[in-house]
MARSEZA-994089 format. One line per field, with one value per residue (C-alpha): residue in three letters; chain; y, z, x. Coordinates in steps of 0.001 Angstrom, whole numbers. Layout:
<recs>
res: ALA, ...
chain: A, ...
c2: Y, ...
c3: Z, ...
c1: X, ...
</recs>
This chain:
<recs>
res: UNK, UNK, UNK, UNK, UNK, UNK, UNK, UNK, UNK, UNK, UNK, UNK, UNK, UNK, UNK, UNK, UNK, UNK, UNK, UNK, UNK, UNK, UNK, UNK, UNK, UNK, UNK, UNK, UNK, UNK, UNK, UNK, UNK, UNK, UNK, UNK, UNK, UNK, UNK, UNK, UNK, UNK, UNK, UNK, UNK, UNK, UNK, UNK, UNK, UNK, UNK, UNK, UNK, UNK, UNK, UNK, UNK, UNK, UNK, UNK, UNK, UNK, UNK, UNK, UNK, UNK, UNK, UNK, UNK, UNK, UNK, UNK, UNK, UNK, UNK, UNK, UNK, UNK, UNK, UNK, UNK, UNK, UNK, UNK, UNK, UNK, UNK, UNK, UNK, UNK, UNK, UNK, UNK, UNK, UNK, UNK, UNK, UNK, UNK, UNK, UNK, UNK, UNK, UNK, UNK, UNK, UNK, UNK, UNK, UNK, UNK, UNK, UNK, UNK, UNK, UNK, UNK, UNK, UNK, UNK, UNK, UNK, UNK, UNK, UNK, UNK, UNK, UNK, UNK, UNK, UNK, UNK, UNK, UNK, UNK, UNK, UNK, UNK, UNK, UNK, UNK, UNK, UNK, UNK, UNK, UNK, UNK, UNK, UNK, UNK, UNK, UNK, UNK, UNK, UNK, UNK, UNK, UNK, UNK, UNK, UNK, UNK, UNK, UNK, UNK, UNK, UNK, UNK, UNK, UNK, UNK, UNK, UNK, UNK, UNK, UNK, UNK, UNK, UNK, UNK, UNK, UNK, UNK, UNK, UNK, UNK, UNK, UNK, UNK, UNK, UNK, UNK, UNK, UNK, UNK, UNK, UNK, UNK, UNK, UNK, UNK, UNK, UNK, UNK, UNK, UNK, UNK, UNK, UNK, UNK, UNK, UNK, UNK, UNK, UNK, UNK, UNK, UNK, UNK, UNK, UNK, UNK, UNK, UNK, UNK, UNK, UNK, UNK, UNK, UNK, UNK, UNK, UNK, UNK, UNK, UNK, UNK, UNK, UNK, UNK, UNK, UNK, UNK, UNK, UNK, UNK, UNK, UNK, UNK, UNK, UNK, UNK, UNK, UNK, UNK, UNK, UNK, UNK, UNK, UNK, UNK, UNK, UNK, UNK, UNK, UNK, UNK, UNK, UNK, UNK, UNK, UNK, UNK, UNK, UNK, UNK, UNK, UNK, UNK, UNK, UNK, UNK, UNK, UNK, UNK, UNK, UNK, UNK, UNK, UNK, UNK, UNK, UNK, UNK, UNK, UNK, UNK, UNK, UNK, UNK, UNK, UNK, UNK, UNK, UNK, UNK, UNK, UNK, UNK, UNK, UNK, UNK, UNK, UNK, UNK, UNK, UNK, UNK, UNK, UNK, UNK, UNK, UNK, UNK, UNK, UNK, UNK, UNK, UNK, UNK, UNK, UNK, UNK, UNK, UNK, UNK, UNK, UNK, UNK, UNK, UNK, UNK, UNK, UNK, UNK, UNK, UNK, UNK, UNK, UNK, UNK, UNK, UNK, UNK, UNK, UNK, UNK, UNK, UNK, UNK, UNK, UNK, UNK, UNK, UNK, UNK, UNK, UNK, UNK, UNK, UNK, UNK, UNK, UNK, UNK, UNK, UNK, UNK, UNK, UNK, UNK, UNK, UNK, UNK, UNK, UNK, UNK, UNK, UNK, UNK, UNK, UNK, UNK, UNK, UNK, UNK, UNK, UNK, UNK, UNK, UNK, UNK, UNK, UNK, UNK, UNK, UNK, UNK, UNK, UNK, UNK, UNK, UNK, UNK, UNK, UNK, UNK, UNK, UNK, UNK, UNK, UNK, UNK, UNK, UNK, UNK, UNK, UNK, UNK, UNK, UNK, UNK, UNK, UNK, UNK, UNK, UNK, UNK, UNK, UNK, UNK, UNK, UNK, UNK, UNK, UNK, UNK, UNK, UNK, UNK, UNK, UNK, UNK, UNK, UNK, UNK, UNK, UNK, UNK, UNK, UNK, UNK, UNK, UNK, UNK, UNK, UNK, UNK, UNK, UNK, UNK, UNK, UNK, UNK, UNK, UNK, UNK, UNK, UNK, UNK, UNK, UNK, UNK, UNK, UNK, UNK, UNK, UNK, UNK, UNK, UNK, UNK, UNK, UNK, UNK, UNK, UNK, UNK, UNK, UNK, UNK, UNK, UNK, UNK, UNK, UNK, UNK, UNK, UNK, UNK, UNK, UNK, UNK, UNK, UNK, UNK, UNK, UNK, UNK, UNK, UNK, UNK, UNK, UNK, UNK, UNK, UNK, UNK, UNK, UNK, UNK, UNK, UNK, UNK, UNK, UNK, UNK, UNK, UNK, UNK, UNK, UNK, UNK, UNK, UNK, UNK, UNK, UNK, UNK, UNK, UNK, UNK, UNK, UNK
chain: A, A, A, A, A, A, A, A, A, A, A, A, A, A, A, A, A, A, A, A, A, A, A, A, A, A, A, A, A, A, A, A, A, A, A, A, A, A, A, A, A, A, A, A, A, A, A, A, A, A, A, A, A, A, A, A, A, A, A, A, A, A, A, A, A, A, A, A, A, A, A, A, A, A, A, A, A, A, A, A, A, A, A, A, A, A, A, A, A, A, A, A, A, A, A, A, A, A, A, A, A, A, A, A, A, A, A, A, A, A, A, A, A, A, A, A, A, A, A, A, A, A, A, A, A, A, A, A, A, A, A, A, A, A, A, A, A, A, A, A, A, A, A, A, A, A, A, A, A, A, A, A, A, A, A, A, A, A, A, A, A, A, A, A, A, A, A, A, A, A, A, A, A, A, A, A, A, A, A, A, A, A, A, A, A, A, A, A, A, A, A, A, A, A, A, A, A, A, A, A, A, A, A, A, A, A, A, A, A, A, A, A, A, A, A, A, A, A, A, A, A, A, A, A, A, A, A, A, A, A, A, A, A, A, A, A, A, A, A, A, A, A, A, A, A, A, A, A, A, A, A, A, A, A, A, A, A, A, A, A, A, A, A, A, A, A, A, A, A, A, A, A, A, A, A, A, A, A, A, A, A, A, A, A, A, A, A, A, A, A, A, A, A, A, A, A, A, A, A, A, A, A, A, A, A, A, A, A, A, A, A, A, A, A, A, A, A, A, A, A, A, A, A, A, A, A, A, A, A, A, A, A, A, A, A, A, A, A, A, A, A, A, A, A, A, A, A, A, A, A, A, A, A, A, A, A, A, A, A, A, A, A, A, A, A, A, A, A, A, A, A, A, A, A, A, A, A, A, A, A, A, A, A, A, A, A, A, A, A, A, A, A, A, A, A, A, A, A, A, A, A, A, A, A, A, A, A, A, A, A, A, A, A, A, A, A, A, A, A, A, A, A, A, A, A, A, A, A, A, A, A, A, A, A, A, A, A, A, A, A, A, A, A, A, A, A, A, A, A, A, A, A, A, A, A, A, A, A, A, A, A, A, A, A, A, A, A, A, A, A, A, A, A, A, A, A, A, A, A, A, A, A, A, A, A, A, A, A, A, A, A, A, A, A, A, A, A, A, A, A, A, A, A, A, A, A, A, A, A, A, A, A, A, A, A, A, A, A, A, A, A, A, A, A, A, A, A, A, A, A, A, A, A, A, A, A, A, A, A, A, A, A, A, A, A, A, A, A, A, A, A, A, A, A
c2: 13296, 13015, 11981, 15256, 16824, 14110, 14167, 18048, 17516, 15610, 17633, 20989, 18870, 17822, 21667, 21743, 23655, 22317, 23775, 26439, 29783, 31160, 28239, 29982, 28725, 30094, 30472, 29462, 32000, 31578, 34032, 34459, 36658, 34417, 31342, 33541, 31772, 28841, 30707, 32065, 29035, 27129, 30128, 30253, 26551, 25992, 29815, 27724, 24672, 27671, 28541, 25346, 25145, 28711, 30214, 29173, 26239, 28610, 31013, 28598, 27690, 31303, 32091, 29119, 30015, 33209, 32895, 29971, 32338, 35261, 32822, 31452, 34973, 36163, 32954, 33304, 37851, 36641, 34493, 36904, 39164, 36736, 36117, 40219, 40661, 38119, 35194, 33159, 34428, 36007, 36352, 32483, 30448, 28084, 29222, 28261, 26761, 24933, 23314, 25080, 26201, 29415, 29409, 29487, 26210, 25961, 29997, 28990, 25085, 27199, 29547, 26579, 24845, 28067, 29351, 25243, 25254, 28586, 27130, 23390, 25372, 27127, 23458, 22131, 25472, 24797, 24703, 24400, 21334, 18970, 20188, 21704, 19209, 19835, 23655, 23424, 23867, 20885, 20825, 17162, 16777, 14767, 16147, 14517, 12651, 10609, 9171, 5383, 5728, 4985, 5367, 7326, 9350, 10525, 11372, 13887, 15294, 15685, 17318, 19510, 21005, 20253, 20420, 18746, 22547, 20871, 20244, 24784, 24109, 20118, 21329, 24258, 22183, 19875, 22640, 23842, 20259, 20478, 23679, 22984, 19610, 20703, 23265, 21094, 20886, 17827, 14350, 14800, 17910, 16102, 13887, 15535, 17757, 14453, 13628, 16947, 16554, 13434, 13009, 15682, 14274, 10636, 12444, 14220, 11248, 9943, 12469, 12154, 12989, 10084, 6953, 7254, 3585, 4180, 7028, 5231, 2502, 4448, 6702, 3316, 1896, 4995, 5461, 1738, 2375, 5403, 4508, 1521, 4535, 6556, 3457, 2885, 7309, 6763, 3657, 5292, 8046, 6090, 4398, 7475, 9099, 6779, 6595, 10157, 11077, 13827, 14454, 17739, 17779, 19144, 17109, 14289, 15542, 16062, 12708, 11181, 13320, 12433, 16620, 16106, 17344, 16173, 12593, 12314, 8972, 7589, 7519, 6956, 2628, 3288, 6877, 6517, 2524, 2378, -322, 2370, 4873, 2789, 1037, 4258, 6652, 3594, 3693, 7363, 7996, 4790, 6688, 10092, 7782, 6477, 10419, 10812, 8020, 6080, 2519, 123, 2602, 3245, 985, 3827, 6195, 4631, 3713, 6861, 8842, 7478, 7170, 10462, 13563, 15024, 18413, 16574, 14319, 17383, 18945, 15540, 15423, 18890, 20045, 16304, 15955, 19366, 18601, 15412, 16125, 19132, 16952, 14459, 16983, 18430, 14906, 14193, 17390, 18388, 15342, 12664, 13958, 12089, 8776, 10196, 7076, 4817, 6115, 7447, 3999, 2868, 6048, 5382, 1958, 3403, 6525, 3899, 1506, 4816, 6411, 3000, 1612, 4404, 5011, 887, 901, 3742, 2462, -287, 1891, 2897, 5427, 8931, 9329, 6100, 7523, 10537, 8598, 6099, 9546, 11424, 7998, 8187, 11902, 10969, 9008, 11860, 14605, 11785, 11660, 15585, 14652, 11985, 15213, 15866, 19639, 22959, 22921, 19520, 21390, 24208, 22067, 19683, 22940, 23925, 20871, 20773, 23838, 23340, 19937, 21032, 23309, 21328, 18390, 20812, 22120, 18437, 17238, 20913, 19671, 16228, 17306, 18833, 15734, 14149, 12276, 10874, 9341, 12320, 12521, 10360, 8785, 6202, 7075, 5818, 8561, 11073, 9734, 12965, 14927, 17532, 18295, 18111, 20887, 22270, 24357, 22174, 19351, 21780, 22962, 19103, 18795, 21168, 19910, 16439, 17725, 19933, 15820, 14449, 16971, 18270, 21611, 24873, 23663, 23458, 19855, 20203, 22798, 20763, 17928, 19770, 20588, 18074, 15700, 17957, 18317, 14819, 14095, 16827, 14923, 12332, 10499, 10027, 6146, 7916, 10261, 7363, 5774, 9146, 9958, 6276, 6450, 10410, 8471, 5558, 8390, 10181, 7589, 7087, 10977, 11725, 8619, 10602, 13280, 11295, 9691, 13298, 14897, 12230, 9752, 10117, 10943, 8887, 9710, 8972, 10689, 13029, 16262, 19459, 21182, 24703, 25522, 29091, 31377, 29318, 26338, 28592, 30452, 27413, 25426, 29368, 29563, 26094, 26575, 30230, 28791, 26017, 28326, 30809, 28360, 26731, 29779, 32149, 30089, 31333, 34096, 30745, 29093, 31886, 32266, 28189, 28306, 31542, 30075, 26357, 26902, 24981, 26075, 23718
c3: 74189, 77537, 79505, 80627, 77369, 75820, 78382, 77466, 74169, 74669, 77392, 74965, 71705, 74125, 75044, 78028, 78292, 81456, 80173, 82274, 81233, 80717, 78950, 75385, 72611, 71718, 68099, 67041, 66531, 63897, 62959, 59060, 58941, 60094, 57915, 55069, 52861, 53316, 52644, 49742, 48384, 48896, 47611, 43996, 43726, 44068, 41679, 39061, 39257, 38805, 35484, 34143, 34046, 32816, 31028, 27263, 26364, 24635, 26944, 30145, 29987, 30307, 32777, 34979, 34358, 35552, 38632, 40038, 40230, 41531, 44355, 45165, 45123, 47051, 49334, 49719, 50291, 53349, 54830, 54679, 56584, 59390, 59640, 59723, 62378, 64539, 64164, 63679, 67314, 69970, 68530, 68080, 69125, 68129, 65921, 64672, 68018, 68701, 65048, 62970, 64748, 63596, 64548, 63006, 61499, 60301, 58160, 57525, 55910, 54574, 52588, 50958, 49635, 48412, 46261, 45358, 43523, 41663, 39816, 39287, 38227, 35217, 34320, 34408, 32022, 29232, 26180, 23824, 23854, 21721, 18085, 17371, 17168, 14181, 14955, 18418, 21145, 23975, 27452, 29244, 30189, 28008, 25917, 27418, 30750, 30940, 27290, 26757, 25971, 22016, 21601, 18403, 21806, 22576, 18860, 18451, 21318, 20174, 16672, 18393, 20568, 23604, 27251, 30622, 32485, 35687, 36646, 37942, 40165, 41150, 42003, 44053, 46080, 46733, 48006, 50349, 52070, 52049, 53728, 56302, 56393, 58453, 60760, 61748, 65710, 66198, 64669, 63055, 60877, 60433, 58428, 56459, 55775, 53933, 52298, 51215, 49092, 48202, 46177, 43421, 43438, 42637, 40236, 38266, 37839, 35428, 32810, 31033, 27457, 26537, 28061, 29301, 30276, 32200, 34030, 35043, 36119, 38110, 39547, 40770, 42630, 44221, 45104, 46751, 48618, 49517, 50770, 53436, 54575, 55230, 56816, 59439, 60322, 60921, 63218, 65134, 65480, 67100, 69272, 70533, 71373, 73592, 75475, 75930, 75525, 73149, 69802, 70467, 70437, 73821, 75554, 74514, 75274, 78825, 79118, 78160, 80322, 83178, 83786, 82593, 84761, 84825, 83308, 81510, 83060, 79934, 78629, 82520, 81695, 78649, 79442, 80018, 78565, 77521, 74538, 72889, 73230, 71221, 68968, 67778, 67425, 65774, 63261, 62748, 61960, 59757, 57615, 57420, 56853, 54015, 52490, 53395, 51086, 53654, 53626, 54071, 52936, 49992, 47645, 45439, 44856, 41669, 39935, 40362, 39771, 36256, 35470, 36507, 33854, 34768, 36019, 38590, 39667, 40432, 42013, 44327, 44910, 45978, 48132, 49534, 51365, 52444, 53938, 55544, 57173, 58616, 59935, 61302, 63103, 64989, 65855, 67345, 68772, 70275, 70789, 71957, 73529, 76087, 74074, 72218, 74199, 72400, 68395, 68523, 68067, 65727, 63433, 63631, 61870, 59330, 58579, 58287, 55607, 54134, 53313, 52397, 50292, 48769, 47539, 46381, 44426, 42544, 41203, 39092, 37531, 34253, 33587, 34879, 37108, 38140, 39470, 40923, 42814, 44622, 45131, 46847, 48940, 50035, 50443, 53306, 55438, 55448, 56564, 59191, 60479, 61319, 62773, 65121, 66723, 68780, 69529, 68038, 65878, 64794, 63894, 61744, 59828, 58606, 57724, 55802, 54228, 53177, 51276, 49965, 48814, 46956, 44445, 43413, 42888, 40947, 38769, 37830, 37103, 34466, 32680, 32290, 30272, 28209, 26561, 24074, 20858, 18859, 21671, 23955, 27018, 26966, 30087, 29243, 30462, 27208, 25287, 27645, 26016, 24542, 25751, 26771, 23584, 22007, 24310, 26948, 28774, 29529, 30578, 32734, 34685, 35311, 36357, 38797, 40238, 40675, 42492, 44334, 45224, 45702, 48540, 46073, 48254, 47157, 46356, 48514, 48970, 51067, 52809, 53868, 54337, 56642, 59145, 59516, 59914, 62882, 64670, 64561, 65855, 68235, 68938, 70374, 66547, 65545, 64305, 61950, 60495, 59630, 57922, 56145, 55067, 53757, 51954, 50390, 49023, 47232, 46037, 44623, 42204, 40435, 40430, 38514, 36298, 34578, 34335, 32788, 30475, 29742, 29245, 28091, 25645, 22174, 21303, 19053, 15787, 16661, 19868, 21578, 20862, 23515, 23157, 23934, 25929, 26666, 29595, 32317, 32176, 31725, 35113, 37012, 35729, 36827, 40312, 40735, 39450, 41558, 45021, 44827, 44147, 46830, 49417, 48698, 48624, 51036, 53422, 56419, 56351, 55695, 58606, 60512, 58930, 60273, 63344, 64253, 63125, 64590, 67666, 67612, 69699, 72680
c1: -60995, -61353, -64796, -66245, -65333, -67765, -70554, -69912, -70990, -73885, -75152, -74895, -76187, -79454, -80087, -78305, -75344, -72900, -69864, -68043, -69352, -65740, -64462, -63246, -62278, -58836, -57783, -54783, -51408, -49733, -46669, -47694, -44428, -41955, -43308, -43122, -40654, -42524, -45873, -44313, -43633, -46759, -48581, -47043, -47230, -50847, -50633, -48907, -51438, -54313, -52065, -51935, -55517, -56001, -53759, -52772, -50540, -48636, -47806, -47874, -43764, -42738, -44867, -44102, -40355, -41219, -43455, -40749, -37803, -39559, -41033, -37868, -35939, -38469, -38637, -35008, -35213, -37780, -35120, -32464, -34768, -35731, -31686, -31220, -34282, -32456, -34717, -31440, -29777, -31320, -34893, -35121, -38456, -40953, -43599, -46942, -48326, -45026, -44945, -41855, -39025, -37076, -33610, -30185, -30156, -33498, -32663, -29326, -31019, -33616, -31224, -29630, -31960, -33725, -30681, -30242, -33657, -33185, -30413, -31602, -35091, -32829, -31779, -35080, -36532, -33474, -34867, -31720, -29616, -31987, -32438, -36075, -39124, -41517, -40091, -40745, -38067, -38180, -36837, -35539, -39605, -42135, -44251, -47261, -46286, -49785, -48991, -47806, -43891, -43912, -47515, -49825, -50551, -47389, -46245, -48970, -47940, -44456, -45468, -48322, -45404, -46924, -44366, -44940, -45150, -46367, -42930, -42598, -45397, -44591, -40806, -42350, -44523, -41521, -39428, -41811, -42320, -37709, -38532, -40238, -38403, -35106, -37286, -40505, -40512, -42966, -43259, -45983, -45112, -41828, -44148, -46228, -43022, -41629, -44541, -44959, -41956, -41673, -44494, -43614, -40617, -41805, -43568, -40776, -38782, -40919, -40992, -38290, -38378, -36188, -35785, -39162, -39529, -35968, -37427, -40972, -38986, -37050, -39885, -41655, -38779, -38744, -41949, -41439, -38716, -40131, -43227, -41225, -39102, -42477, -43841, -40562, -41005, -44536, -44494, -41330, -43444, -46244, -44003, -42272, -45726, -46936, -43193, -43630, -47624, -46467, -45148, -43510, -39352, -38881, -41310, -39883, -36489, -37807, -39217, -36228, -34685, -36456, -37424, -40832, -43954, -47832, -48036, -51468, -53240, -54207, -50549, -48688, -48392, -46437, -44879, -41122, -41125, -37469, -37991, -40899, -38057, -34717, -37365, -39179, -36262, -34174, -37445, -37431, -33772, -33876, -36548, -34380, -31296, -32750, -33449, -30117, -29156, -27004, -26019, -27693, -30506, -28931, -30228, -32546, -30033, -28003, -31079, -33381, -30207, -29930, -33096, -34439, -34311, -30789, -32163, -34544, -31399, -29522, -32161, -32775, -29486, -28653, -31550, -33071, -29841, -29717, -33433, -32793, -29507, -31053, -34100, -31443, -29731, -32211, -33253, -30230, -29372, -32671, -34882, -32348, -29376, -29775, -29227, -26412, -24346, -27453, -26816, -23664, -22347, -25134, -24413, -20207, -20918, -23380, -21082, -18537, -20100, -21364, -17990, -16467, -19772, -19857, -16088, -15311, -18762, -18084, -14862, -16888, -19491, -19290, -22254, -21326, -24753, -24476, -20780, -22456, -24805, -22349, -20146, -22895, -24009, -19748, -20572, -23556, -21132, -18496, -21249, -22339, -18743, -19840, -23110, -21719, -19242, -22414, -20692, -21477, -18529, -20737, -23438, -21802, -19333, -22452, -24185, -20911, -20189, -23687, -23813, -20524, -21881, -24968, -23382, -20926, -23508, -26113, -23243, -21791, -25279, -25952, -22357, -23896, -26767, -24456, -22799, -24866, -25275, -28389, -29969, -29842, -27419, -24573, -23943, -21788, -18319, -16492, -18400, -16343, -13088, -11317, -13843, -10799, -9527, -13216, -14346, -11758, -13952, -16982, -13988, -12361, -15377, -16090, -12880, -13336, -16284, -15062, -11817, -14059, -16126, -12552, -12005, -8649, -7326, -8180, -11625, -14963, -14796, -11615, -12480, -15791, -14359, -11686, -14184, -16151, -13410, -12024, -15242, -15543, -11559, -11981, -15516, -13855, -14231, -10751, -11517, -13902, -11736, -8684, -11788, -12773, -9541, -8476, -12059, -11680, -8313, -9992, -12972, -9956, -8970, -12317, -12584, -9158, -9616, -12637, -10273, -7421, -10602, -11414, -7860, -5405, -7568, -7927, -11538, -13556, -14522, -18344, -18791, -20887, -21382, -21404, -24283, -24173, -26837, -28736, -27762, -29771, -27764, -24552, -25911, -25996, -23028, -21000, -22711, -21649, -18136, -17817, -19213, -16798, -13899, -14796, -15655, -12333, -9874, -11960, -14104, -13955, -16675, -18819, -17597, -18412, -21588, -22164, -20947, -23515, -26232, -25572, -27462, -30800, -33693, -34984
</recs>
C-alpha cells in the first residue's frame, strides 16, 4: 500500500475525508459464464460435503454417485459450449480480472480431464468385486477412514456397513483445483490451483479398504514430497515477482522481454535482476516437474501408485498429468519464451533421464502398479520430448498424446482391480501367470492397453508417440527422438513380457480369480479400450481437433 493511500486512511478514520471525490471503488468482473465448468464443479463438491452431513448413511452412496456424474457431464456440456461459442479461437481472452485464461488449450485440457474423472468416478463407485460384508456390498474405500487399521473401531464399522462416501465430493474438489490447474494466468492462482487438488488427493490415498497401513504409508510420503514441491513453486514464485513486480503471465513475459512500461519504484532495484529470473522459474517448473512425475522428481510415483486404492491411482494418473503438463506448457509457451535458449537444454536432459529412467526401471519390477508407475514416469519424458518442440505442432501433439495417454492409463488401472484372490487385488505379476487362458477377454483388453503404452501401431500410443516425436525432430530435437525411440524399444520388452506371462504360461492351480464387475467398471475398462482403438486407426480428426485449439492466449 502505498503512502498516500495510508495517510488516506487515517485522514478518513479521524473524520476527515482527503480522498478525491471521484475516486470509486470498482467491483470486480468476473465472467460467471465462462468459468462455468469450473463453477460447476466447485458447486456440487461443497453440495456433496452438505450431503454427507445431511442426508442418511443409507442413502448417501447413491446419491454421491449420482450428483458426481451429473456435475461432471454437465462440467464437461459447459465446455463444449465455450469451444462452440468460440472461446477456444477467435473469442479467446483472459477472464476473471486477468486470473483464468480461456483459450484452446485451457477447453481442450479442460475436456480431458473432465471425461477422465467420469470414468475413474465409475471405478471408484464399484461395488461388486469383493464378496458381501455381513450382507453389505463394499467398494475399494474403508469403511471408516478415521479408524486405527485392525482396530474394535474399524470392525464395527465393517459389520455396521458403513462406506467412506467422502471420496464423490473429495475427488470433485480435486478436479476443480486440475481445472483450473492448466488455465490459471498468474502465479498465484497457479498455486492455489495445486493446492486445491492436491490435498483431496493426499487424502484419498489413504483409504484403502485393504492394505490400509500400505495406503497411509503411501498417502504420507506423498503428502511429504508434496509439500517440498509446493515449497520450490512458492519460493519461485516470490522470486519471479520481485524480478518482474508482478505475478501476471504477460507481464512477466514483457519484462523478460524487455517491452515492459512504468516500473513501480518500490520494485525498480530488483525489477529485471537476471539471477531472480533463472532461479525462480528453475523453482517453479521444478515443482510442476515433480506433478508431472519426471526424473529426478520422480521418486513418489512407484510407491503412492501401489499403495493408493487402484481407482484413485488411475484417477492420479490419468488427469494429474493431464493438469500439470498443461500448467507446464503455458509456462513455457507464454511466460518464458524468451528463455526458451535457458530450459530448453535443462528440459532435453530431464526428458532424457525421464524416458530412459523410466523404461530400465520398469524391467525389474515385479508388481503390476509398480510397472505402471515406472511406465507412466517413461511416459513424462516422451510428452516432454513434445514440449521441448517449442512450435505449435509442439503444443497440439502434447495435447494429443495427452489424451491419448489418459485413457489408456484409466482403463489398465479398471483391469487391475479386476484380478484378485483372498487378500484382495493381486498385484503380484506371478499371479498373472495363465491369466489368458483363465479369462481371455479381461487378458486381451490388457493386452491392448499395454500395446497401446508400448506405442504398438494401430493403437493410440503410436499414434501419440508419432507426433510428438516429429514435432520435436522437426523442432530442431532429433537427439531426443534417437533417445525416444531406443527407449519406446526397451518399454516394449517389459510390456510384451506381461503379455507372454499372460498368454503363454501355464496358470497356477491357486491363483486369482477375475471378478466380474457391474456395468461401471465395464463402462470404463470399454471407453478405455474404444478411445485407444479409434485414436489409433482414425486419428486425425483428433489431430485436427489439437492443432486448433493449440494456440495459447498472451
Amino acid at each position: 500500500m502505498s503512502a498516500t493511500a495510508v495517510h488516506s486512511l487515517w485522514t478518513t478514520v479521524g473524520g476527515v475525508t482527503s480522498a478525491a471525490p471521484d475516486e470509486k471503488f470498482t467491483a470486480p468482473t468476473i465472467e460467471y459464464a465462462q468459468l462455468a465448468p469450473v463453477l460447476i464443479v466447485v458447486g456440487v463438491a461443497v453440495l456433496g460435503v452438505l450431503v454427507e452431513a445431511f442426508v442418511p448413511r443409507r442413502a448417501r452412496y447413491h446419491t454421491q454417485v449420482f450428483l458426481t456424474v451429473v456435475a461432471l457431464a454437465a462440467a464437461f456440456a459447459a465446455v463444449i459450449g465455450l469451444a462452440a461459442g468460440g472461446y477456444g479461437t477467435t473469442k479467446a481472452h483472459i477472464a476473471a480480472m486477468g486470473a483464468i485464461a480461456v483459450d484452446g488449450p485451457a477447453l481442450f485440457l479442460q475436456g480431458t480431464i473432465l471425461l477422465v474423472s467420469m470414468v475413474s468416478v465409475f471405478t471408484f463407485a464399484e461395488r461388486r468385486l469383493d464378496p458381501e460384508t455381513h450382507g453389505n456390498r463394499v467398494d475399494s474405500f474403508a469403511a471408516q477412514a478415521g479408524s486405527v487399521p485392525g482396530s474394535d473401531g474399524e470392525k464395527a464399522a465393517v459389520r455396521a456397513g458403513f462406506t467412506t462416501t467422502e471420496v464423490f465430493p473429495l475427488a470433485l474438489f480435486a478436479v476443480a483445483g486440475m481445472l483450473v490447474f492448466p488455465a490459471a494466468n498468474d502465479l498465484l492462482t497457479l498455486f492455489i490451483a495445486l493446492e486445491v487438488f492436491s490435498l483431496p488427493l493426499y487424502l484419498l490415498c489413504a483409504v484403502a479398504r485393504r492394505k490400509r497401513l500400505m495406503s497411509q504409508e503411501a498417502a504420507v510420503k506423498y503428502f511429504l514430497l508434496g509439500a517440498f514441491s509446493s515449497a520450490f513453486l512458492l519460493f519461485g514464485i516470490a522470486l519471479l515477482y520481485g524480478y518482474a513486480g508482478s505475478v501476471s503471465y504477460a507481464t512477466i513475459a514483457n519484462v523478460v522481454d524487455g517491452s515492459v512500461q512504468g516500473i513501480d519504484p518500490a520494485l525498480a532495484d530488483t525489477m529485471g535482476n537476471d539471477a531472480l529470473l533463472l532461479i525462480g522459474g528453475a523453482m517453479i517448473v521444478t515443482g510442476l516437474l515433480f506433478k508431472v512425475g519426471a526424473v529426478p522428481f520422480h521418486m513418489w510415483t512407484p510407491d503412492v501408485y501401489q499403495g493408493a486404492p487402484t481407482p484413485v491411482t488411475g484417477f492420479m494418473a490419468a488427469a494429474t498429468k493431464v493438469a500439470a503438463f498443461g500448467a507446464l506448457l503455458r509456462l513455457l509457451y507464454v511466460v518464458l519464451p524468451g528463455l526458451a535458449w535457458d530450459w530448453r537444454p535443462v528440459m532435453w536432459a530431464v526428458a532424457i533421464v525421464t524416458m530412459l529412467g523410466g523404461a530400465i526401471v520398469a524391467i525389474t519390477q515385479t508388481d503390476i502398479k509398480r510397472l505402471l508407475a515406472y511406465s507412466s514416469i517413461a511416459h513424462a519424458g516422451f510428452i516432454l520430448a513434445g514440449v521441448i518442440a517449442t512450435t505449435p505442432e509442439g503444443i497440439s501433439s502434447v495435447l494429443f498424446y495427452l489424451v491419448a495417454y489418459s485413457f489408456v492409463t484409466v482403463g489398465a488401472f479398471a483391469v487391475v482391480t479386476l484380478v484378485r484372490d483372498a487378500g484382495g487385488e493381486a498385484t503380484h505379476l506371478s499371479k498373472w501367470a495363465g491369466l489368458g487362458r483363465r479369462s481371455p477377454l479381461v487378458a486381451a483388453v490388457f493386452a491392448v492397453f499395454l500395446l497401446a503404452f508400448a506405442g504398438i501401431p494401430l493403437t493410440s500410443g503410436f499414434s501419440g508417440k508419432f507426433a510428438v516425436f516429429k514435432a520435436a525432430a522437426e523442432g530442431g530435437a532429433s537427439g531426443l527422438v534417437v533417445v525416444g525411440v531406443i527407449s519406446s524399444a526397451i518399454a516394449a520388452f517389459f510390456y510384451i513380457r506381461v503379455i507372454v506371462l499372460m498368454f503363454f504360461s501355464e496358470p497356477k492351480a491357486d491363483g486369482p480369480t477375475v471378478a466380474v464387475p457391474s456395468p461401471l467398471t465395464m463402462t470404463t475398462i470399454a471407453v478405455g479400450v474404444a478411445v485407444t482403438l479409434v485414436l489409433g486407426l482414425a486419428p486425425q480428426y483428433f489431430l485436427d481437433l489439437a492443432s486448433q485449439a493449440g494456440v495459447f492466449v498472451r
